[in-house]
N, C-alpha and C positions, 0 to 999 in steps of 0.2 A: 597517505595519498588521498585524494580528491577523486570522485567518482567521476570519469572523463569517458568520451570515446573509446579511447583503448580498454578499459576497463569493460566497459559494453559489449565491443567488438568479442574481447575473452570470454565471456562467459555466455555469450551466443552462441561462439565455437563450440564450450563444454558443452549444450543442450542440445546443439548439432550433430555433435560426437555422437552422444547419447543416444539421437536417433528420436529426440523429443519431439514432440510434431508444435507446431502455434496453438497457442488457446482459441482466441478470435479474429476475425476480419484475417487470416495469415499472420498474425500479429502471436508472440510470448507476451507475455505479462511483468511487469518489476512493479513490485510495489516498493516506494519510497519517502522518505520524510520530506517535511515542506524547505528544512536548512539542506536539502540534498536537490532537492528542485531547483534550489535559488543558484545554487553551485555549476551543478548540472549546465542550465539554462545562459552560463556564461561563459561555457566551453566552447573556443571560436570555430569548432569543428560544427558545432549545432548550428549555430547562429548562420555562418554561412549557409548551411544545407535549408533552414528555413527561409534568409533571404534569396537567396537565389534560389530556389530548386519550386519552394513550395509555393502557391497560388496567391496574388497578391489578392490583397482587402483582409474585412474582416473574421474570415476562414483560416487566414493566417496564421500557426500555433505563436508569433513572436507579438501577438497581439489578442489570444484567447490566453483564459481563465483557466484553471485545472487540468485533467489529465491532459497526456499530448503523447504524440508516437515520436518515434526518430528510429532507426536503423530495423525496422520491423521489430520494435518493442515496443506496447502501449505501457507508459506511466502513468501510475495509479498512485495519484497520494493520499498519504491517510497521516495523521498526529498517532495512529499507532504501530506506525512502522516501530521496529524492536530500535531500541538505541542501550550499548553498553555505557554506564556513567561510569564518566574518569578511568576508563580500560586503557589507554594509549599512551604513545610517548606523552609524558609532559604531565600526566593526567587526563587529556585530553579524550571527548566523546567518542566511544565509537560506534559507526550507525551499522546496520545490517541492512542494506538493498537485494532481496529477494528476486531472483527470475525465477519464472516459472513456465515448463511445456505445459501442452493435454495431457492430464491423468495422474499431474504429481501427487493430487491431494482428491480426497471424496468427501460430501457431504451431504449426509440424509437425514431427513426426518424419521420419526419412527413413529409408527402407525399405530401402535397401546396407544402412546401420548399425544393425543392433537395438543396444538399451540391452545391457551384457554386463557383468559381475562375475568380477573374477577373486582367485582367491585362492591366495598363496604359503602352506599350514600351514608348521607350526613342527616340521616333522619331519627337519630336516637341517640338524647342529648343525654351529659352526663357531668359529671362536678369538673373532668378533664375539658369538656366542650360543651358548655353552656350556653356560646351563641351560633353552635351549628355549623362553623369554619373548616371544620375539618374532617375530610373523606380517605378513603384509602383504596387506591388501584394498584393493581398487581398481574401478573403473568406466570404460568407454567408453561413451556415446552421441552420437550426429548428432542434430541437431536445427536448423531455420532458424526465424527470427522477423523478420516485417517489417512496417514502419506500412504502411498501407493506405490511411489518410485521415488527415492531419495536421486538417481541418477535423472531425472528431467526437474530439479531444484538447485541452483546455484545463488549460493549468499555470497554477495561481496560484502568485506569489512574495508569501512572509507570514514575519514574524519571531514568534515565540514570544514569555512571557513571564519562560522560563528564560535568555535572554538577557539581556528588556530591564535587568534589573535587574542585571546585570555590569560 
């Protein structure tokens, strides 16, 4: 199945259930892939609620770029939403579209390790680099991330229609 309305609608329920609170603006969060965007964005349930419902002009989400909200969910997309290869009927892709309440997940720095940058210049030449082309940058940081509540996370599994047709 096709990431739709109804699919939304459910797992809005489950996070309600839950007792999830919204992350921002009143809004849950779904992070999703850009073949699940495209998908999404053709489901005539949205498209109507953006034609009619939402503010004409350029504010409009049926004429903006990147993330966008619809039923109190802000969509966030990323190319690293999780995708299973060949998991499905057919062999087909299967995507993971993530909702998320407040507090499903934490993430901190840690305070031993600041974030730190370090840099080799290109001032000490050698039989490797004898016309000075090349430098080296680099980074350390600590940082911990952990679930909180598996119960305000719901993953839908939904196949695309960049697959179905393969």
């Amino acid at each position: 199945m096709l990431l739709n309305t109804a699919e939304i609608r459910e797992a809005l329920a489950t996070l309600k259930n839950a007792k999830a609170k919204p992350v921002v603006d009143n809004k849950y969060i779904a992070i999703i892939a850009p073949n699940t965007t495209r998908d999404l964005q053709a489901d005539s349930n949205l498209l109507n609620a953006w034609q009619y419902a939402a503010n004409r002009g350029p504010g409009n989400p049926l004429f903006a770029l990147g993330d966008f909200d619809y039923l109190g969910v802000r969509f966030v997309e990323t190319t690293n939403a999780k995708v299973g290869s060949s998991l499905g009927m057919s062999g087909a892709d299967v995507y993971y579209t993530m909702f998320l309440g407040k507090e499903a997940y934490a993430v901190t720095e840690l305070s031993s390790q600041q974030a730190r940058t370090y840099v080799i210049p290109r001032e000490t030449p050698d039989k490797t680099d004898p016309l000075f082309q090349h430098a080296t940058v680099g980074y350390k940081a600590a940082m911990a991330c952990c679930r909180l509540n598996e119960a305000f996370m719901v993953r839908v599994e939904h196949v695309t229609t960049a697959h179905m047709a393969a």
